[in-house]
Each structure stands twice: as structure tokens, then as C-alpha cells.
C-alpha positions as CSV (number, residue, x, y, z in Angstrom):
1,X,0.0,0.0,0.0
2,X,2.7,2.2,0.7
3,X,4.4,1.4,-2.5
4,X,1.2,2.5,-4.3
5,X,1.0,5.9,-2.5
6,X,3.9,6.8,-3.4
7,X,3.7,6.0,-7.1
8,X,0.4,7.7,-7.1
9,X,2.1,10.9,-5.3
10,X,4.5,10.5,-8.2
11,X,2.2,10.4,-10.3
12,X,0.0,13.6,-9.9
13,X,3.5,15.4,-9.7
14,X,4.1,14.4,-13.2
15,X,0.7,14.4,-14.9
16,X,-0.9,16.7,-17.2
17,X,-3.7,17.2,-18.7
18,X,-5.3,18.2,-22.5
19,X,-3.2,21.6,-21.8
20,X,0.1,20.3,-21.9
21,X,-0.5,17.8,-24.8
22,X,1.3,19.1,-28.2
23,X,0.5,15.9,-30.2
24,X,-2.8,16.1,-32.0
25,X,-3.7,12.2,-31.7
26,X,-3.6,12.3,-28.0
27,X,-5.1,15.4,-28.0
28,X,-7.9,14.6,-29.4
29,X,-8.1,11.4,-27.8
30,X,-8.3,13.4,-24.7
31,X,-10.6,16.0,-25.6
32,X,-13.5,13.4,-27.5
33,X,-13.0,10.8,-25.4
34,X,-11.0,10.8,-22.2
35,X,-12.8,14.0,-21.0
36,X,-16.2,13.6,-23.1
37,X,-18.8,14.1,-19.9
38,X,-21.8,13.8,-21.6
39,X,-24.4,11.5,-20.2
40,X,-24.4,7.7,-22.6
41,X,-27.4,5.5,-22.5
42,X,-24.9,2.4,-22.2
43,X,-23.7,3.8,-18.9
44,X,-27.3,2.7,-17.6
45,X,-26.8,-0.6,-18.8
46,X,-23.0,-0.9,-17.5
47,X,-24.9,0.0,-13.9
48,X,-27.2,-2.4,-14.5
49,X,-24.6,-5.0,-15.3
50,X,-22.4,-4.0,-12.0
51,X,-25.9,-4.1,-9.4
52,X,-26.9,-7.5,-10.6
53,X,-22.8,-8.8,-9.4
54,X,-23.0,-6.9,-6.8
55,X,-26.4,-7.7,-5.0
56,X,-25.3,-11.8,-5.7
57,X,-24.5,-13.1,-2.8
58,X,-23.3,-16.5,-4.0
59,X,-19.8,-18.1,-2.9
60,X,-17.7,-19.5,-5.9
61,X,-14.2,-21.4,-5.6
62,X,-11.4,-19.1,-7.7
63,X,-9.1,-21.0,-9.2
64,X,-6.1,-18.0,-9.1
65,X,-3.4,-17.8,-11.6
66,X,-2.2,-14.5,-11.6
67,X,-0.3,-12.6,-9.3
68,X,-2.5,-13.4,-6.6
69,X,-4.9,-10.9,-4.5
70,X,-4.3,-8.0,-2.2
71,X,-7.8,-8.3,-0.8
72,X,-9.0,-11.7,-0.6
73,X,-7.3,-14.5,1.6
74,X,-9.3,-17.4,0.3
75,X,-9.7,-18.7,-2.8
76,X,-13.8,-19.1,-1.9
77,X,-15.1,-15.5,-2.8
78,X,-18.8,-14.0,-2.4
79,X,-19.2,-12.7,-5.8
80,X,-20.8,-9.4,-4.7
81,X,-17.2,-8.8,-3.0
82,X,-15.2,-10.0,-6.2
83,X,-17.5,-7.2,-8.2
84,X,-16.6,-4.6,-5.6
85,X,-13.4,-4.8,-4.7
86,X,-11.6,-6.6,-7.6
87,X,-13.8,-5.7,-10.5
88,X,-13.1,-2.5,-12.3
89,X,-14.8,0.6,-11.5
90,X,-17.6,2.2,-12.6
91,X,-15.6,5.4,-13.7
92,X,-13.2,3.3,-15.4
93,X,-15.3,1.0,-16.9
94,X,-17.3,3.8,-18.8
95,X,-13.9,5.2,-19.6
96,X,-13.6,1.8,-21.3
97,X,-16.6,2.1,-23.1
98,X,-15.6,5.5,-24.7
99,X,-12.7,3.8,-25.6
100,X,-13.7,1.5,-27.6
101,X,-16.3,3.3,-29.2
102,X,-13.9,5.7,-30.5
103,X,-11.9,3.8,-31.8
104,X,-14.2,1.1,-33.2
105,X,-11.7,-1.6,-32.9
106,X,-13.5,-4.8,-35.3
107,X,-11.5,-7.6,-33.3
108,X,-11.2,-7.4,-29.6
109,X,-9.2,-9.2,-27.1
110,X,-9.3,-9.3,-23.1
111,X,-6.4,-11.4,-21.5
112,X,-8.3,-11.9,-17.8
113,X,-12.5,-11.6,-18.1
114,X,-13.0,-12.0,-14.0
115,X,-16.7,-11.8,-14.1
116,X,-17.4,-9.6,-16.8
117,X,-17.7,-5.9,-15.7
118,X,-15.1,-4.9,-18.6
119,X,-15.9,-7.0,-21.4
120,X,-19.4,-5.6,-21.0
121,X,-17.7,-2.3,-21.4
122,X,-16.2,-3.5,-24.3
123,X,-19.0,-5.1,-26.4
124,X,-21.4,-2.2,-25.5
125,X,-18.7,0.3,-27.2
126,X,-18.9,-1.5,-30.3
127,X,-21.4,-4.1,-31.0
128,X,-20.1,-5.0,-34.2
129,X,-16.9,-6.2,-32.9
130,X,-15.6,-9.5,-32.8
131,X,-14.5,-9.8,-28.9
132,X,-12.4,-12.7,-27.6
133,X,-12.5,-13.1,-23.5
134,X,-10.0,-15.4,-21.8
135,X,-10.5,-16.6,-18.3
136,X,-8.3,-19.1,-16.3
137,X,-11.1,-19.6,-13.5
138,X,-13.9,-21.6,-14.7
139,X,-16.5,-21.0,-12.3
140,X,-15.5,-16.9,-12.4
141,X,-15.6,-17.6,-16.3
142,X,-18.9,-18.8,-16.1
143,X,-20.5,-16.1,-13.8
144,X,-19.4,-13.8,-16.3
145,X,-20.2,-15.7,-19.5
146,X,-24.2,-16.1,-17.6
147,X,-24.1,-12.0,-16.8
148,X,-22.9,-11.3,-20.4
149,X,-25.7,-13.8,-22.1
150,X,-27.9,-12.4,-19.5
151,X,-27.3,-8.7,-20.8
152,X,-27.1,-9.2,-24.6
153,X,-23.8,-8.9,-25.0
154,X,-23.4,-11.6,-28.2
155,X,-20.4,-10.3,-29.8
156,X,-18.0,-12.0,-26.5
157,X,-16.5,-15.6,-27.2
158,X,-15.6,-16.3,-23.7
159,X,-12.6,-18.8,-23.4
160,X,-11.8,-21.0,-20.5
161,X,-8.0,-21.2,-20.8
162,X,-4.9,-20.2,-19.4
163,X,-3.7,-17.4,-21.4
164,X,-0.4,-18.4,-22.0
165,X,-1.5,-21.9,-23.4
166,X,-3.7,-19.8,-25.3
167,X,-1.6,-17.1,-27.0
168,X,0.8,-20.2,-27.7
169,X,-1.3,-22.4,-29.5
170,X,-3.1,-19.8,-31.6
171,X,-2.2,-18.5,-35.0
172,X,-1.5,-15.1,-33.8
173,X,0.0,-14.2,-37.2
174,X,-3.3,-14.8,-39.0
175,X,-5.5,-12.6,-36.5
176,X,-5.4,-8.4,-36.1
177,X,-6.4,-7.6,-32.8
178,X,-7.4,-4.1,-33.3
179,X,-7.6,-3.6,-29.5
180,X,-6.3,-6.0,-26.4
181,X,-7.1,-5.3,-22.9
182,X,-4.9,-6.8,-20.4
183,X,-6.2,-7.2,-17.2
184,X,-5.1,-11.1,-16.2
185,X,-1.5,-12.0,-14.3
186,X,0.0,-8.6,-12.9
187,X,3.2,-10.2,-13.1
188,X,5.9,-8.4,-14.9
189,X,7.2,-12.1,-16.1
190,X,3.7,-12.8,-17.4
191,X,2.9,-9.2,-19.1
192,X,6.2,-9.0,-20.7
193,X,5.7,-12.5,-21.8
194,X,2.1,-11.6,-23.1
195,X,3.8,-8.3,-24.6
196,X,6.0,-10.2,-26.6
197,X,3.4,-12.8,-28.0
198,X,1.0,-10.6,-29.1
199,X,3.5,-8.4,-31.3
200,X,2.7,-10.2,-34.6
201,X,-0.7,-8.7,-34.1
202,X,0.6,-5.3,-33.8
203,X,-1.2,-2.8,-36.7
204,X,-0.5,0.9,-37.3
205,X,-3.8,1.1,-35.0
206,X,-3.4,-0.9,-32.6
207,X,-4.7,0.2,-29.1
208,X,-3.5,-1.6,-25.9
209,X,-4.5,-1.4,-22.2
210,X,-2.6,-2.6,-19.5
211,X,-4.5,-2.5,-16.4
212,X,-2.5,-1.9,-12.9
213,X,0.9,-0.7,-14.2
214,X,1.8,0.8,-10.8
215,X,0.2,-2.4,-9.1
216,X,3.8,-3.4,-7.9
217,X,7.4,-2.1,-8.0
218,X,7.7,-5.0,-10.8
219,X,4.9,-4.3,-12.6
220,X,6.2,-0.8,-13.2
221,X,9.5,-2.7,-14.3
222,X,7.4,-4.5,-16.9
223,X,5.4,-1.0,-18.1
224,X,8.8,0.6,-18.4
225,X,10.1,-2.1,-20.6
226,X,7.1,-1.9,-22.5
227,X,7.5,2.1,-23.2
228,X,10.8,1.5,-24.1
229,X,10.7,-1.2,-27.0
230,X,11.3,-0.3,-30.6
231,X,7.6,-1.1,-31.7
232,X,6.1,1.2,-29.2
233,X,5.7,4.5,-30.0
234,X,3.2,6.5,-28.1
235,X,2.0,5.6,-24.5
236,X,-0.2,6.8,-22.2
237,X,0.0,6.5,-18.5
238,X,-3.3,7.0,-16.7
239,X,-1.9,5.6,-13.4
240,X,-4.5,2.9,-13.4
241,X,-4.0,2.3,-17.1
242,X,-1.5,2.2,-19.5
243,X,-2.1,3.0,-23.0
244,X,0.1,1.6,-26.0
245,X,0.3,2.7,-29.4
246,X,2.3,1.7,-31.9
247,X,1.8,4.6,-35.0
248,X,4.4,4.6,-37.0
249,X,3.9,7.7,-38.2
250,X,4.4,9.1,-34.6
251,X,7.6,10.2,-32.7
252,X,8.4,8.6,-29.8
253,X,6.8,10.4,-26.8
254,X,5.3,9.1,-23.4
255,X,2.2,10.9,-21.7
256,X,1.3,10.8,-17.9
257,X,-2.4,11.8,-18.1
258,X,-4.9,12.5,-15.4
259,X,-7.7,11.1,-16.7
């Protein structure tokens, strides 16, 4: 905890916002989407979504095979405290949604689906997209995969895999992930390891999201390795998130965003 306050204080030392942004992509990133306040009619449904986890009061056994949790010292978890304390946060998971819906990614993956909350987010920004969900818990797989059916969301394939078996085995090569949310194994083994994988998907538009860079002294090892390797051009550090580009028509620069 201390760690993280500190590389939060760090943080809001460091960050800007739209004013101090020269380049015009992330400007207007920023200005039509980061900072867009107007009122959605999907935000109703991503509430919706969240109350129904939330008011379940159901005990499921989590099969963990990330990083582990902060919160949670058993691996049997009410699912009304998994969607509160684990699951992404309403803010950020309308952030999400403008995300997605600006840049209208067609093929979608998300590397850690927990029970849903995001990928929700994710199909609701762009119903026509092709999303890909991989979760290594089955019955936190399931809750979600219920939830998702539940709330129309047909566009999600949701995977029961571990997500290195699964990056291995498929044809990367063949497949352009237009967007990939990673939200799994906040490792900085695992995320590089992801990182590196998922390159032969990489696209002049390409949008990635790494979820908890500042998580652990490691995992900002692993976001700083990231922001420094030849493919990566443009990134974007929200504190919670980090966003990766990979434009090749951009000059190398790094944002620290309040957003």
C-alpha cells in the first residue's frame, strides 16, 4: 500500500492534462474521449450489469493464476465482494466504453475476463466487434459468461484457458487484434511474456491497455520495458492504465495523463 502511494504521489506530480498535450492524436483522444462528460445511454446498462454482481451473494471457488490478491485471503469468494473490490470501477469502466467506441476496434481481445464488468464495457462500445475473452477460473468464467448472455452482450466468445497456453497455441499471425485489454497476471514475467506474444498482431492502430501498471514495483518494471521497446511509440499512462500505441507515423513520446 505504501508502495502504491507513493507511485500515485508521483504520479499527480508528473501528470498533465489536454493543456500540456502538443500531439494532436492524444489530444484529441483526450478531448473526444478521455474528457467527453456527456451522459451515454450504455452507462445505464454498464450500472445495471455491475448491481446485478453486486447484490449476488453466492460463494464461488477461484481457481487464481495470476499474481495473486491483495484483498481476498481465500480462494472461496462471495461474488458481490469480487464485483466490488476486484472488478473495475464504474468510472473506469465507462472510460472503457468511450474507448472502444472511438476507436471502433473490429477484433477485440481481453487477457483476464474476472466476471465480466469490462468486457461488458467492451461489447457495449462496439457491437459489431468480434470480442475474444479469456479466463483461467472456470467457475469466475462462467458467472461472467451467464451476466454477459444475460445482458445481450453476443459479440463476447468467452474462453476458459490459461492465457499463455492460449496465446501459444493460436495463429497469432493470422488474427489483427485491433484492441487488447490486459487485465489477467499482474506479473511483470507474465505481461512481458504476453507483450511479446501478441506483437505479430501489432497494426498501425493498434490500441493496448494494460491494467495496474503501478500495481507493484515489478509491474512498473514491466510498463517501463514496455515504453521502451522499438515497436512502441506512443504511451499513455493514466496511473490505473497504460495505453500503448504503436503509429508509426508518430515520434516517440510518453504521456502521464490525469484522466
Amino acid at each position: 500500500m505504501l508502495f502504491q502511494i507513493k507511485s500515485y504521489l508521483k504520479f499527480l506530480w508528473n501528470s498533465k492534462n489536454e493543456h500540456g498535450v502538443h500531439s494532436p492524436f492524444v489530444f484529441n483522444l483526450l478531448t473526444k474521449c478521455f474528457y467527453d462528460k456527456k451522459s451515454k445511454p450504455e452507462y445505464s446498462i454498464l450500472k445495471r450489469y455491475r448491481k446485478s454482481l453486486t447484490e449476488n451473494k453466492n460463494f464461488i471457488e477461484v481457481t487464481d493464476f495470476g499474481a495473486g490478491s491483495k484483498v481476498f485471503k481465500s480462494n472461496r469468494r462471495q461474488i458481490a465482494k469480487i464485483a466490488t473490490t476486484a472488478g473495475i470501477s464504474p468510472k473506469r469502466a465507462e472510460l472503457l466504453f468511450r474507448v472502444t467506441n472511438y476507436f471502433q476496434p473490429k477484433n477485440i481481445l481481453e487477457i483476464g475476463t474476472s466476471l465480466g464488468l469490462a468486457t461488458s464495457a467492451l461489447a457495449l462500445g462496439n457491437p459489431k466487434a468480434k470480442i475474444i475473452t479469456l479466463e483461467g477460473c472456470p467457475e469466475t468464467g462462467n458467472v461472467a459468461k451467464n451476466h454477459l448472455d444475460h445482458f445481450e452482450c453476443k459479440n463476447v466468445d468467452t474462453i476458459i484457458t490459461e492465457f499463455e497456453d492460449f496465446l501459444v497455441r493460436t495463429n497469432l499471425q493470422s488474427t489483427d487484434y485491433n484492441l487488447i485489454y490486459f487485465d489477467g497476471n499482474h506479473s511483470k514475467k507474465a505481461t512481458l511474456a504476453y507483450f511479446d506474444l501478441l506483437l505479430t498482431t501489432i497494426t498501425n492502430d493498434s490500441v493496448w491497455i494494460f491494467d495496474d501498471i503501478h500495481w507493484s514495483p515489478e509491474m512498473e518494471e514491466a510498463w517501463k520495458a514496455i515504453k521502451d521497446h522499438p515497436k512502441v511509440t506512443v504511451t499513455i499512462d493514466t496511473f490505473q492504465w497504460g495505453f500503448v500505441f504503436f503509429r508509426y507515423e508518430q515520434e516517440k513520446e510518453h504521456f502521464v495523463i490525469r484522466a
